[in-house]
OpenMM code with the backbone's topology and positions (N, CA, C; nanometers):
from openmm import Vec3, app, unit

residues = "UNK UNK UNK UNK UNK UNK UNK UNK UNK UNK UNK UNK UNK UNK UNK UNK UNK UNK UNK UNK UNK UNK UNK UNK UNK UNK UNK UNK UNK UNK UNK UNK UNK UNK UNK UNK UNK UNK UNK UNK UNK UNK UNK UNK UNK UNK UNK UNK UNK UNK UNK UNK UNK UNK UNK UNK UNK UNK UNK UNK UNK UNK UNK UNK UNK UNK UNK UNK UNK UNK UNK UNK UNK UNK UNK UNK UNK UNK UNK UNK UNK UNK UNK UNK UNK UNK UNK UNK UNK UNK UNK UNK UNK UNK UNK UNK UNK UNK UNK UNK UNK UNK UNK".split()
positions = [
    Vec3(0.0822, -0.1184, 0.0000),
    Vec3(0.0000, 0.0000, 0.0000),
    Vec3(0.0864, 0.1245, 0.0000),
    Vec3(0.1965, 0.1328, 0.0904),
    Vec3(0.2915, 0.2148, 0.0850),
    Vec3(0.3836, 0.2658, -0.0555),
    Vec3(0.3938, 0.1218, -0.1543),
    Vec3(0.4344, 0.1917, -0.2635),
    Vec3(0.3108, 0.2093, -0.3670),
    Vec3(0.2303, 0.1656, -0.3101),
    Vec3(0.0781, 0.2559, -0.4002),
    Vec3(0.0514, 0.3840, -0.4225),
    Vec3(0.0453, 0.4302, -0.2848),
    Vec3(0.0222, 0.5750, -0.2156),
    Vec3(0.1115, 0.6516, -0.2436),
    Vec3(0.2706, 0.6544, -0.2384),
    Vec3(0.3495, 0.7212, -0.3263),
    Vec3(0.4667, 0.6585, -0.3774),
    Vec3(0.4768, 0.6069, -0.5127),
    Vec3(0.5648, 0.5311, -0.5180),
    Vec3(0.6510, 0.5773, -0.5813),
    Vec3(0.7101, 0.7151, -0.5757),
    Vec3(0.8006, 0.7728, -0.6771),
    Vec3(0.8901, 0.7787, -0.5145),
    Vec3(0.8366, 0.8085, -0.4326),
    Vec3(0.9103, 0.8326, -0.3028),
    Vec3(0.8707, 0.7002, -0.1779),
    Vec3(0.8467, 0.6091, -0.2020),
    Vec3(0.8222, 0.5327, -0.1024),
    Vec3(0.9229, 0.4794, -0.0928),
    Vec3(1.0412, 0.4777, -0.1050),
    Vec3(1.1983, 0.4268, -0.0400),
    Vec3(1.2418, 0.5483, 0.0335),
    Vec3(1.2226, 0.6282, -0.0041),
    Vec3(1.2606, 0.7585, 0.1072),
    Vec3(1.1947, 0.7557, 0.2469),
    Vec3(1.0712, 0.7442, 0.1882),
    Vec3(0.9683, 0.7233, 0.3363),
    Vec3(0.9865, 0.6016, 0.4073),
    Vec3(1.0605, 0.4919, 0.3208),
    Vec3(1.0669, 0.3609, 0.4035),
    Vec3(1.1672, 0.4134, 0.4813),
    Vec3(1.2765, 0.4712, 0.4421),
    Vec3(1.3978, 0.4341, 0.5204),
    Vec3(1.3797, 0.5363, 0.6137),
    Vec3(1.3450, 0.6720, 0.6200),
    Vec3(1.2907, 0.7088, 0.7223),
    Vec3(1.2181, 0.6777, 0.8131),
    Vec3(1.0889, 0.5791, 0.8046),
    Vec3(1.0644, 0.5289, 0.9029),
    Vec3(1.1343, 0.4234, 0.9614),
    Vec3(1.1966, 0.3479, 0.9139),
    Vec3(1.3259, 0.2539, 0.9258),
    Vec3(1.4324, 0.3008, 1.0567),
    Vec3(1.4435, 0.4236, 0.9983),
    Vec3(1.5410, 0.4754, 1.0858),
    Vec3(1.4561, 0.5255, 1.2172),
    Vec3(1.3688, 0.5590, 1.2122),
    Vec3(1.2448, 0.6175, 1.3671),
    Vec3(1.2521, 0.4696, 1.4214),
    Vec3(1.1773, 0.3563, 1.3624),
    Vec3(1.1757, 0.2440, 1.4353),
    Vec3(1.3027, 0.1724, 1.4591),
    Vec3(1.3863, 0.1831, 1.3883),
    Vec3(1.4811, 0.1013, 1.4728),
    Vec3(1.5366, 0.1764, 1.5713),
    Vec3(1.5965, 0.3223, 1.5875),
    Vec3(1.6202, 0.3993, 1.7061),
    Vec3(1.5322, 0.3114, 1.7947),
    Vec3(1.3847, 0.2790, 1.8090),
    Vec3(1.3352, 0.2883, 1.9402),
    Vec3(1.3234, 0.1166, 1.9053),
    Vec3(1.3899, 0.0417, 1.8707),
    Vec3(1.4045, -0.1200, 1.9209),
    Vec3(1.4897, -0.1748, 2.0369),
    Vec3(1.4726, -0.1012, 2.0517),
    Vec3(1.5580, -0.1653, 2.2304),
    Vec3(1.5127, -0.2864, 2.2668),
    Vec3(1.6274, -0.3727, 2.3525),
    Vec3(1.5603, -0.4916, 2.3879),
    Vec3(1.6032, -0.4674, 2.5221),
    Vec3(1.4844, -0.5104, 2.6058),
    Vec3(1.4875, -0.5132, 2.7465),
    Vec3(1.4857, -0.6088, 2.8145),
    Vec3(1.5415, -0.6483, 2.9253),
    Vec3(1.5123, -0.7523, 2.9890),
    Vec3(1.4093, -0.7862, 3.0460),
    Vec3(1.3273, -0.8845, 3.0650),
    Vec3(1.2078, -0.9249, 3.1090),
    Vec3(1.2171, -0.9806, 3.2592),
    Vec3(1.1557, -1.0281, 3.3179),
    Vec3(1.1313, -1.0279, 3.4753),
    Vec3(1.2501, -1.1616, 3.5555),
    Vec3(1.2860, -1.2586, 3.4416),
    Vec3(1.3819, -1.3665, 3.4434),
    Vec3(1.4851, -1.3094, 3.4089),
    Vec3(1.5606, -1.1575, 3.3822),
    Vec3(1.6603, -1.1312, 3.3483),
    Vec3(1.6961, -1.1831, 3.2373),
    Vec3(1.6503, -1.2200, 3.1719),
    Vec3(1.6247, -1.2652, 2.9851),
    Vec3(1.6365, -1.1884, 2.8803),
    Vec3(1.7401, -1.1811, 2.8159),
    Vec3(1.7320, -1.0872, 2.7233),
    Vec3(1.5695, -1.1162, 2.6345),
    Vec3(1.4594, -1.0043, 2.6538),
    Vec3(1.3646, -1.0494, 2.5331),
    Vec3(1.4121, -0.9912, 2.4391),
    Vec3(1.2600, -0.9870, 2.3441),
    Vec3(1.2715, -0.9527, 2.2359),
    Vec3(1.2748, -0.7616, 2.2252),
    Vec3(1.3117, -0.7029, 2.0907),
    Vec3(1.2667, -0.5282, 2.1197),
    Vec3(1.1089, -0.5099, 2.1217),
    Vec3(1.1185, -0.4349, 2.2074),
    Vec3(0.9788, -0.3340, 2.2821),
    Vec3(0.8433, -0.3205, 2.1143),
    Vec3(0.9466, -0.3280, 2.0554),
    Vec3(0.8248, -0.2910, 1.8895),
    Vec3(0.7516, -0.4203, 1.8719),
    Vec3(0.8203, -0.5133, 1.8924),
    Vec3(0.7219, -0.6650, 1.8739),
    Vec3(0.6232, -0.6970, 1.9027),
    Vec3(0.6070, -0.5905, 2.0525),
    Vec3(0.4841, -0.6579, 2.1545),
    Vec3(0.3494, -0.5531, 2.0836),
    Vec3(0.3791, -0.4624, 1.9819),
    Vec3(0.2367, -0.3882, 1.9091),
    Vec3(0.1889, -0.4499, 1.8113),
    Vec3(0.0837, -0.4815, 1.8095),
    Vec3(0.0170, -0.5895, 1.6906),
    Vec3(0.0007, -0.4394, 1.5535),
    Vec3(-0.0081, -0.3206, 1.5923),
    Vec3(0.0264, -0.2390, 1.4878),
    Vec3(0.1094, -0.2309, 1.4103),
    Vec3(0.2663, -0.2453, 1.5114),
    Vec3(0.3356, -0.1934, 1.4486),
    Vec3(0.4290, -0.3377, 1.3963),
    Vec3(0.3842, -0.4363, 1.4247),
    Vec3(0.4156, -0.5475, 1.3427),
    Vec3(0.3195, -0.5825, 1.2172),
    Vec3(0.2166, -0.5260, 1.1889),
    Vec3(0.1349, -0.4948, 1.0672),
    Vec3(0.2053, -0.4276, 0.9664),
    Vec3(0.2726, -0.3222, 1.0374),
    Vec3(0.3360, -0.2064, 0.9663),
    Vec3(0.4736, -0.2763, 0.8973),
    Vec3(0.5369, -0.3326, 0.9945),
    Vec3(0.6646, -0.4336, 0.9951),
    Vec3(0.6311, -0.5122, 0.7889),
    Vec3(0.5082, -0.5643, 0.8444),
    Vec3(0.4899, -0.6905, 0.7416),
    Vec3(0.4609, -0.5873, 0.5816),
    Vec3(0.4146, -0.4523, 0.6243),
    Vec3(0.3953, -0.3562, 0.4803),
    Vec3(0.5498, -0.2793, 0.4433),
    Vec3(0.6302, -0.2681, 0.5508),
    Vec3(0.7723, -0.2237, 0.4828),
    Vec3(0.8842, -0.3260, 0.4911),
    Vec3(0.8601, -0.4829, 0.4695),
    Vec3(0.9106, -0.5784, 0.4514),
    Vec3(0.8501, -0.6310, 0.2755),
    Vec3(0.7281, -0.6485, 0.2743),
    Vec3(0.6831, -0.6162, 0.1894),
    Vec3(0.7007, -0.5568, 0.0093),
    Vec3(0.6836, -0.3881, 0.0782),
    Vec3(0.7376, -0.2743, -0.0185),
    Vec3(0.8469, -0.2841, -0.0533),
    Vec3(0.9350, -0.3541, -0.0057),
    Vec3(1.1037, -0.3167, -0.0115),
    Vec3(1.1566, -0.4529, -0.0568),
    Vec3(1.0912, -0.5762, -0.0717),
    Vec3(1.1945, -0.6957, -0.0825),
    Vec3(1.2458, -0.7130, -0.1864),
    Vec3(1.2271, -0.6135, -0.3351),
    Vec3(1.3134, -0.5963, -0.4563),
    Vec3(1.4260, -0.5132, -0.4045),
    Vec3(1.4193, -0.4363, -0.3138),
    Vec3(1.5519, -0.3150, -0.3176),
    Vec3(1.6562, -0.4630, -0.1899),
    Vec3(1.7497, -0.4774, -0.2370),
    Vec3(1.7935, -0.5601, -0.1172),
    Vec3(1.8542, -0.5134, -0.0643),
    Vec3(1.9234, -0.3598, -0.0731),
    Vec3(2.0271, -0.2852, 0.0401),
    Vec3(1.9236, -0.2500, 0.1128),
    Vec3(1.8325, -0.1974, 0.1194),
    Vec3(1.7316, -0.1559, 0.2139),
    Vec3(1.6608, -0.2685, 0.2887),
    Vec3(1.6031, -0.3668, 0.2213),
    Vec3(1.5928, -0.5140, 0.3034),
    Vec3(1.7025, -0.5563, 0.4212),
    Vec3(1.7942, -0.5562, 0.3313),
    Vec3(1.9283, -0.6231, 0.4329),
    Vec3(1.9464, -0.5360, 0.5554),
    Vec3(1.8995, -0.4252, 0.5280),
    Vec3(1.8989, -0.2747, 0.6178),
    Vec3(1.7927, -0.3451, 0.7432),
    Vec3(1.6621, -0.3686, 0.7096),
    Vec3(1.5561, -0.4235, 0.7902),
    Vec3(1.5821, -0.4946, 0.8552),
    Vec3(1.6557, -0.5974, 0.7940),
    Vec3(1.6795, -0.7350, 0.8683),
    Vec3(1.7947, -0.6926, 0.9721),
    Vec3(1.9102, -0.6305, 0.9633),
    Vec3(2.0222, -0.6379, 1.0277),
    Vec3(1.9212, -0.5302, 1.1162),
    Vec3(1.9171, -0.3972, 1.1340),
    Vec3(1.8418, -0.3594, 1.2164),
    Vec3(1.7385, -0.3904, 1.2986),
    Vec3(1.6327, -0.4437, 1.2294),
    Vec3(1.5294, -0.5671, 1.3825),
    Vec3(1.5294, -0.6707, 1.4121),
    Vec3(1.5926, -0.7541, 1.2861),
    Vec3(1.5520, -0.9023, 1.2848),
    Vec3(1.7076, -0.9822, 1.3561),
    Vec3(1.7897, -0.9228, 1.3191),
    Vec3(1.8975, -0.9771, 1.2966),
    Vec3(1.9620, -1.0286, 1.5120),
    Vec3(1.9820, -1.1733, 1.5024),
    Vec3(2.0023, -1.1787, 1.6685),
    Vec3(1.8630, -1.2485, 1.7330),
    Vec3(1.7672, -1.2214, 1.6933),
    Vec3(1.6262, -1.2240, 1.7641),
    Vec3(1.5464, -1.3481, 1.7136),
    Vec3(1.5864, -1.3688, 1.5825),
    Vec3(1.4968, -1.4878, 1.4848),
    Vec3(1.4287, -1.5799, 1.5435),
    Vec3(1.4822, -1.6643, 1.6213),
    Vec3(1.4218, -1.7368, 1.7023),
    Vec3(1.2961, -1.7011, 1.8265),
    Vec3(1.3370, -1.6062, 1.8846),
    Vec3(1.2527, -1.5610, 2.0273),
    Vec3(1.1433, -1.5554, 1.9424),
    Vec3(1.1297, -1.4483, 1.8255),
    Vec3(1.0617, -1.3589, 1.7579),
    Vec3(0.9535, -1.4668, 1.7004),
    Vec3(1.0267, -1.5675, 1.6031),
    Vec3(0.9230, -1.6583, 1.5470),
    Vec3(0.8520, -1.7369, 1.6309),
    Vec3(0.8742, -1.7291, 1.7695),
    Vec3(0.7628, -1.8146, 1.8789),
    Vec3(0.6780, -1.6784, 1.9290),
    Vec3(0.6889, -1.5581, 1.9041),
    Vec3(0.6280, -1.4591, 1.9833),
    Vec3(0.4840, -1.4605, 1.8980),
    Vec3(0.3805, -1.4851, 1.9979),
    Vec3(0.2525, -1.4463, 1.9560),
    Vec3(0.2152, -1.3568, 1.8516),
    Vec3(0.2556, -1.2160, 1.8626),
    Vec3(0.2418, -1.1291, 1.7675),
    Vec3(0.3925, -1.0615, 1.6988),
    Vec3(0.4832, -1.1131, 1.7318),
    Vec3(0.6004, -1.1114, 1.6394),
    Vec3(0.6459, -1.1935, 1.4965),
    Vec3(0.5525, -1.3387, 1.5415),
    Vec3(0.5837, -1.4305, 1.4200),
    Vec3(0.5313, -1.3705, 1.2799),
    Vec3(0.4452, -1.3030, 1.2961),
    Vec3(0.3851, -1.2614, 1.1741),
    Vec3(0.4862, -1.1650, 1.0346),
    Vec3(0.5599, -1.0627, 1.1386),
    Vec3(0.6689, -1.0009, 1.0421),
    Vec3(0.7462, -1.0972, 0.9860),
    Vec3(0.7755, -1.2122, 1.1458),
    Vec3(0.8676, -1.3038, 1.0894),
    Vec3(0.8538, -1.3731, 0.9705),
    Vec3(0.7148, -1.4194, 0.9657),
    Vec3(0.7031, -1.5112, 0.8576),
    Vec3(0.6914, -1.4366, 0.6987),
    Vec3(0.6683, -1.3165, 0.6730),
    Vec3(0.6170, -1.2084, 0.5814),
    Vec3(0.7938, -1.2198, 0.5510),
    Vec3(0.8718, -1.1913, 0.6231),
    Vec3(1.0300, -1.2087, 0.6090),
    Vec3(1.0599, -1.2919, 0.5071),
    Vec3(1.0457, -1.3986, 0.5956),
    Vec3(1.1322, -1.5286, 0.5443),
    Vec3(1.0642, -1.5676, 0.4133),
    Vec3(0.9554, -1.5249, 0.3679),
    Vec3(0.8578, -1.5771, 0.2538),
    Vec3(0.8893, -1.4258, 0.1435),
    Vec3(0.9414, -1.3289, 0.1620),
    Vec3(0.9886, -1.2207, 0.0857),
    Vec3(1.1067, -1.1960, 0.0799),
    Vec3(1.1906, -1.2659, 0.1376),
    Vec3(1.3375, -1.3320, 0.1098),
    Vec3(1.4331, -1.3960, 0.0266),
    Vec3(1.4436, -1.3197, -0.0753),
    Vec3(1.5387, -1.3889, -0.1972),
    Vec3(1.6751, -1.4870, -0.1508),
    Vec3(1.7579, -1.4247, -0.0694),
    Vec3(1.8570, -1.4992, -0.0093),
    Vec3(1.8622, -1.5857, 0.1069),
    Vec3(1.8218, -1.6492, 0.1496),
    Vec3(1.7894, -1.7251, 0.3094),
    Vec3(1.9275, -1.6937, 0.3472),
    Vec3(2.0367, -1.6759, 0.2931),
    Vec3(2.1704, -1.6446, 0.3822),
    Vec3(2.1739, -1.5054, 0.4407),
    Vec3(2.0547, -1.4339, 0.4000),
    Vec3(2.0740, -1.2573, 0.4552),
    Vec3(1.9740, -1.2828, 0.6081),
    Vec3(1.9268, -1.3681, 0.6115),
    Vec3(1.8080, -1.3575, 0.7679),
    Vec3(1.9151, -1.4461, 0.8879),
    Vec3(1.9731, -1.6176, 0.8382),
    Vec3(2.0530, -1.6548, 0.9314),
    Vec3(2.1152, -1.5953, 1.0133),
] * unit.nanometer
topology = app.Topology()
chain = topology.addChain("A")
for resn in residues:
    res = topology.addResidue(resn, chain)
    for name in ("N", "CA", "C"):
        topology.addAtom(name, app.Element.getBySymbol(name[0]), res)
């Protein structure tokens, strides 16, 4: 939808928001002293959003590889058991030309 709405500039706007959300991916520890997962996972929004600029972008692969090393990258596992995290996950791995860029 994102490269619908403007698609002469929707890589500009991706990577800008790219850059807002990953600034605020922090991962915090949870009550077991556990490294979880980042704080963005636990919004069923903004993992909607996740699955539309995973999406928009899986022809550009410097900007993909950008996605992945910025949220995904470290987490793969926690993430694909998380209730409302698996969903980016799986939108990922199924818009993924290289399976060696997510490992």
């Amino acid at each position: 939808m994102l490269a619908k709405v403007l698609p002469e500039d929707h890589k500009k706007v991706s990577k800008y928001l790219l850059r807002i959300i990953s600034a605020d991916a922090q991962v915090k520890q949870n009550e077991s002293n556990d490294v979880d997962i980042p704080e963005l996972f636990h919004y069923e929004p903004l993992n909607r959003f996740l699955e539309v600029l995973i999406e928009t972008n899986k022809n550009d692969d410097k900007l993909f590889k950008k996605i992945v090393d910025s949220l995904f990258s470290g987490h793969l596992g926690k993430l694909s058991l998380h209730p409302k995290a698996n969903y980016p996950v799986q939108k990922l791995l199924h818009s993924c030309s290289d399976k060696e860029m997510v490992s």
